[in-house]
KOLMARGU-237703 format. One record per atom (N, C-alpha, C, O): x, y, z; residue in three letters. Coordinates in steps of 0.02 Angstrom, whole numbers, plus 50000, padded with zeros to 5 digits. Example, Ala and Ser with C-alpha at 12.3 -4.5 7.8 and 13.67 -1.06 7.14 Angstrom:
BEGIN
506604971650390ALA 506154977550390ALA 506604983550390ALA 507124983450423ALA 506424988850354SER 506844994750357SER 506455000250394SER 506705005750402SER 
end
This chain:
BEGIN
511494817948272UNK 511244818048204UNK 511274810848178UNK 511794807548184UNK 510724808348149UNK 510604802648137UNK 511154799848072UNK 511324804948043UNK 511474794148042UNK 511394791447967UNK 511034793347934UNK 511434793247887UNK 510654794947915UNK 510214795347872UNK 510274803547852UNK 510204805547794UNK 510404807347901UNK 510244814247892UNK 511094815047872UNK 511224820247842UNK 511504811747883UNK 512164815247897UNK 512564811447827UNK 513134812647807UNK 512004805947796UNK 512114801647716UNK 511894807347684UNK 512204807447631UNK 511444813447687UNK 511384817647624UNK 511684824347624UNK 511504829147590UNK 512274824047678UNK 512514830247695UNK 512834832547619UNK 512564828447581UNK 513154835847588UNK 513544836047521UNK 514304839147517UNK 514794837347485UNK 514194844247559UNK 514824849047571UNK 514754849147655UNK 514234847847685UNK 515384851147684UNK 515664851747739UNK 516384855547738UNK 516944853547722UNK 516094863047768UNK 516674868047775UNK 516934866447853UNK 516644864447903UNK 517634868447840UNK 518224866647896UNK 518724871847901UNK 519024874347853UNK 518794873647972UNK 519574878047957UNK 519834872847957UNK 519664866947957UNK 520514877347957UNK 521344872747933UNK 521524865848005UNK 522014862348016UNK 520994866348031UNK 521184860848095UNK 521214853348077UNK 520754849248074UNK 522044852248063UNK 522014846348049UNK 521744839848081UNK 521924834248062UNK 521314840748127UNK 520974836448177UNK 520474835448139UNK 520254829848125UNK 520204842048116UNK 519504843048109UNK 519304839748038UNK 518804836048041UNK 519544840347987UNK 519484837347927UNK 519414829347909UNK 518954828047870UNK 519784824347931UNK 519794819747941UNK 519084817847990UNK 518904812347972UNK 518684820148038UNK 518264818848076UNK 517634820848025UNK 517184817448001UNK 517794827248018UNK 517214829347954UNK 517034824147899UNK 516474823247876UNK 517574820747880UNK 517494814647828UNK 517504809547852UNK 517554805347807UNK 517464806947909UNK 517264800647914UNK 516484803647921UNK 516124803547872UNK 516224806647987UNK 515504807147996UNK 515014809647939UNK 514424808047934UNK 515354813647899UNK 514834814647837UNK 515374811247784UNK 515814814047752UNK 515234806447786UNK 515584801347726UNK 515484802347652UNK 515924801447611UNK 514684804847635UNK 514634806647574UNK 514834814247548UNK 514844815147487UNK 514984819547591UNK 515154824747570UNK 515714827647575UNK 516124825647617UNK 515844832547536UNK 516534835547513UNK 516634838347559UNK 516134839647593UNK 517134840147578UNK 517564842747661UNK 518074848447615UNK 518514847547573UNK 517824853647641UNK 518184859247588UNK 518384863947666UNK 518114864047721UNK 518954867247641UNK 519234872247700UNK 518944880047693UNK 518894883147640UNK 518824881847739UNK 518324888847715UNK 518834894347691UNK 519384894147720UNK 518754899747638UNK 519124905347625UNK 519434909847692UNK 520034910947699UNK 519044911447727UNK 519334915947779UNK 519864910447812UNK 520274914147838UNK 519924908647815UNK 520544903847855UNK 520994903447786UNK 521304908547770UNK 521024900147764UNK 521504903647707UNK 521764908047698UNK 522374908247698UNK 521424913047690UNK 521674921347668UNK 522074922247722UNK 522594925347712UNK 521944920247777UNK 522074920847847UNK 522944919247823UNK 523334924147822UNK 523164913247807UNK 523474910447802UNK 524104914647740UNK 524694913847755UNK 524014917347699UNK 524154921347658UNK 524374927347683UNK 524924929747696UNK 523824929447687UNK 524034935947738UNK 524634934747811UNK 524824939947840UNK 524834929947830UNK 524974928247886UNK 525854927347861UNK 526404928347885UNK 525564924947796UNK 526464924247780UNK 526594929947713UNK 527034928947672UNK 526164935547711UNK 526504942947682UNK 526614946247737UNK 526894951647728UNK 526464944647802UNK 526774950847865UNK 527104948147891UNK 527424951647930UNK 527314939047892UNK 528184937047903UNK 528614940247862UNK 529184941447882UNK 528414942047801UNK 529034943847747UNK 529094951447773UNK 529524955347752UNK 528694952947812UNK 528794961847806UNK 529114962547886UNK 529484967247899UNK 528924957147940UNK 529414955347995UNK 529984955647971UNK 530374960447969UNK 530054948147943UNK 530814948047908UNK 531414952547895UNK 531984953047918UNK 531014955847844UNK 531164960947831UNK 531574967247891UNK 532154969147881UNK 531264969347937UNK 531124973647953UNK 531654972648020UNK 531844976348065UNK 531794964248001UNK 532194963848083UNK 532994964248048UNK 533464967448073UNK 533024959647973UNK 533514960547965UNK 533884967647946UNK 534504968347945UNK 533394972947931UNK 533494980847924UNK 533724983948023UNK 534104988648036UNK 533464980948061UNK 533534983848113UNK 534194978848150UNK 534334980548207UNK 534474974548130UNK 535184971048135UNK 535524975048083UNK 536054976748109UNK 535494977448020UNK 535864983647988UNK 536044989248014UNK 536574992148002UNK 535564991348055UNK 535574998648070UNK 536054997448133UNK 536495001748134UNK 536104993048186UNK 536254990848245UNK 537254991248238UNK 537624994148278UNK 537444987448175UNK 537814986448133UNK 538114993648107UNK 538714993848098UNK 537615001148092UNK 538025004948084UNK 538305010148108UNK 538295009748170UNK 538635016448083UNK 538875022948109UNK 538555024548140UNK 538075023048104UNK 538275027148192UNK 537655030448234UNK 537835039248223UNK 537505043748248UNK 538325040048187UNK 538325046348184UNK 538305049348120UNK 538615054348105UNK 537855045648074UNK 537645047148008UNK 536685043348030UNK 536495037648044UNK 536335049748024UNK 535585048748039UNK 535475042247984UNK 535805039147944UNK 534805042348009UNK 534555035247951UNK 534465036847888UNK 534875041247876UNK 534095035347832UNK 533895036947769UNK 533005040047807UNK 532595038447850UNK 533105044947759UNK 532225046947778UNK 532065047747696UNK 532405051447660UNK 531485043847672UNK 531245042647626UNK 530505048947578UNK 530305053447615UNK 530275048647523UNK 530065055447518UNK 529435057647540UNK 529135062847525UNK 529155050347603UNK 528495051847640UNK 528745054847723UNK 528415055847774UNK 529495055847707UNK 529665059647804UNK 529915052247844UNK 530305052447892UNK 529725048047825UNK 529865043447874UNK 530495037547835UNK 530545036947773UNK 530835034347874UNK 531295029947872UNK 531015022847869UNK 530525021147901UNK 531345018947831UNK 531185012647820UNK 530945009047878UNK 530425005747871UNK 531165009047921UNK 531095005648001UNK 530425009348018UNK 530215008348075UNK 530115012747984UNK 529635016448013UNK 529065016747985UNK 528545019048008UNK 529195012947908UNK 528815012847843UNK 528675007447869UNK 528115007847894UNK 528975001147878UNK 529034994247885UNK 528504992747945UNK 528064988547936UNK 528574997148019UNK 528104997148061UNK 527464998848048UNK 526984996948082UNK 527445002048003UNK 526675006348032UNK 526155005347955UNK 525725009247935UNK 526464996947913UNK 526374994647871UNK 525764988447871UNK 525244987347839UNK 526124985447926UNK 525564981747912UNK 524924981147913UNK 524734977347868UNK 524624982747937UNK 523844982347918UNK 523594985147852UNK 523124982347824UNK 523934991347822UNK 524044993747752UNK 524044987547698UNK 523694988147648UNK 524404982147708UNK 524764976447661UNK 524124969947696UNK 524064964947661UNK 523774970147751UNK 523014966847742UNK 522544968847682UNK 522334964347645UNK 522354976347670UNK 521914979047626UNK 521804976147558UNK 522064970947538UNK 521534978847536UNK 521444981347435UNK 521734986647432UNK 521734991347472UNK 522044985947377UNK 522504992747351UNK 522025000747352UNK 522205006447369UNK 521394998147328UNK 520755002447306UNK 520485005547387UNK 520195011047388UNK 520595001647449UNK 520515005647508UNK 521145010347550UNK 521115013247604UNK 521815009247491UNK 522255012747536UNK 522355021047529UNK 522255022947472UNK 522505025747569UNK 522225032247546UNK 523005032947539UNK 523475029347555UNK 522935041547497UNK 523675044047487UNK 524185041747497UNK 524615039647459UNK 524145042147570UNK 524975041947626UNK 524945036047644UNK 525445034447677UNK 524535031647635UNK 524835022147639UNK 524935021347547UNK 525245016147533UNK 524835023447516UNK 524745021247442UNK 525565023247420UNK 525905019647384UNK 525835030247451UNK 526455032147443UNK 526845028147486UNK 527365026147460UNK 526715025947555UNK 527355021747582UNK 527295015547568UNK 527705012147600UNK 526945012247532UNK 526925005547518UNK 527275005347439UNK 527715001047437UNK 527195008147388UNK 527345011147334UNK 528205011247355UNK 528515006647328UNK 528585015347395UNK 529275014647454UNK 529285006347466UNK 529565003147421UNK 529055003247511UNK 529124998347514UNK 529184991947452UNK 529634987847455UNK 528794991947411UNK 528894987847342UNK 529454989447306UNK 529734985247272UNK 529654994947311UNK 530244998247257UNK 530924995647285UNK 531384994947245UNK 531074993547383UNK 531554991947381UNK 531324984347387UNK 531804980547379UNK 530664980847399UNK 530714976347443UNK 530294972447376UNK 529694972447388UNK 530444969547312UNK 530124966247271UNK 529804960947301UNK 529194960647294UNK 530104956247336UNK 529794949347344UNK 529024951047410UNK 528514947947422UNK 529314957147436UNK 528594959847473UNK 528054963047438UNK 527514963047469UNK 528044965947379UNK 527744967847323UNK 527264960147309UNK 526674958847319UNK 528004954947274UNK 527414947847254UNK 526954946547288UNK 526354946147276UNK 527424945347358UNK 526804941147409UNK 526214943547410UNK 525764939547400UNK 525964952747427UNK 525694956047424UNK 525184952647376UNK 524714949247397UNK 525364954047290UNK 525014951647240UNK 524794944647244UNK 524224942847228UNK 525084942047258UNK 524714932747285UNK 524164933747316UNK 523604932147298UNK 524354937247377UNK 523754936947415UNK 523074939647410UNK 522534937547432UNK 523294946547366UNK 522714949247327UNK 522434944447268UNK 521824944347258UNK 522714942047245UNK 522614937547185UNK 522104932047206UNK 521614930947170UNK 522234928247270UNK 521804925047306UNK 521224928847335UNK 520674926547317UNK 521214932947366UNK 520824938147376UNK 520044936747317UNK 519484934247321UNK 520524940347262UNK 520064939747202UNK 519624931947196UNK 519034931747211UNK 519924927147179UNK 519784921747171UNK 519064920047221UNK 518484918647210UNK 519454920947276UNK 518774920247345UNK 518294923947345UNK 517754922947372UNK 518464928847311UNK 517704935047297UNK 517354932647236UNK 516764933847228UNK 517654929847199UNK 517434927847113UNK 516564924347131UNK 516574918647155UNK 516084926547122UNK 515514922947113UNK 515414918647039UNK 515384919946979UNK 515394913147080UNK 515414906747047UNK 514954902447080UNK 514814901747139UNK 514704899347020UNK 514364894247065UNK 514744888347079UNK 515234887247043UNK 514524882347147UNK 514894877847163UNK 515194874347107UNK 515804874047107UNK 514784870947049UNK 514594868547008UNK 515414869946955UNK 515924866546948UNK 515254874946935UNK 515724878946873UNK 516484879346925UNK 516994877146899UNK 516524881746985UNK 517074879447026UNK 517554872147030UNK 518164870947037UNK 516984868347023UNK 517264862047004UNK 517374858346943UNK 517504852446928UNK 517284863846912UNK 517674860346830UNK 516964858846796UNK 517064855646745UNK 516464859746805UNK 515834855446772UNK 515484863346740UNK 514964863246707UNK 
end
């Protein structure tokens, strides 16, 4: 691609490859080097199912830790935290608005003991929103 063609480029989307950004701005010198949403969200999402790892290991070093002859807690969807926690995540990818009944009740379980997994949750939806928001470039950038 010539100078000439690569002087009227304007915008230039990038994932998060810190290689890649820096190269993007030297060769199109006049345009904005912006990181695309799906890699982001990516990114968001990536650290609300560390917190629900987290979670889920330091619950399973608890349990390891106790009486084995007192069963676990079973919660009021049948299943036990260690079990809520597994069969969660992809539930905690969604919109609240695609989760049916029986993910809407064990996640609902999950927020009630696990607040800071609740926030993250809401961040990431919150971004979510933002990235869906139709806007034009223009009004995005403050103008």
């Amino acid at each position: 691609m010539g100078k000439s063609i690569r002087r009227k480029v304007k915008e230039v989307t990038c994932d998060l490859s810190p290689s890649m950004m820096p190269i993007a701005a030297e060769v199109f010198y006049n345009a904005h080097v912006v990181n695309d949403c799906f890699h982001i969200q990516q990114v968001y999402n990536e650290a609300v199912d560390e917190i629900r790892i987290d979670i889920r290991r330091q619950l399973i070093a608890e349990e390891n830790n106790r009486d084995k002859s007192e069963p676990p807690v079973t919660y009021s969807n049948g299943e036990t935290m260690r079990q809520i926690l597994a069969r969660s995540k992809h539930t905690l990818m969604m919109s609240q608005n695609k989760w049916t009944d029986i993910q809407r009740h064990s996640v609902n379980i999950l927020f009630k003991y696990y607040p800071i997994l609740k926030a993250a949750y809401s961040l990431a939806m919150e971004l979510r929103k933002i990235f869906n928001a139709k806007i034009s470039p223009t009004k995005a950038m403050g103008g």
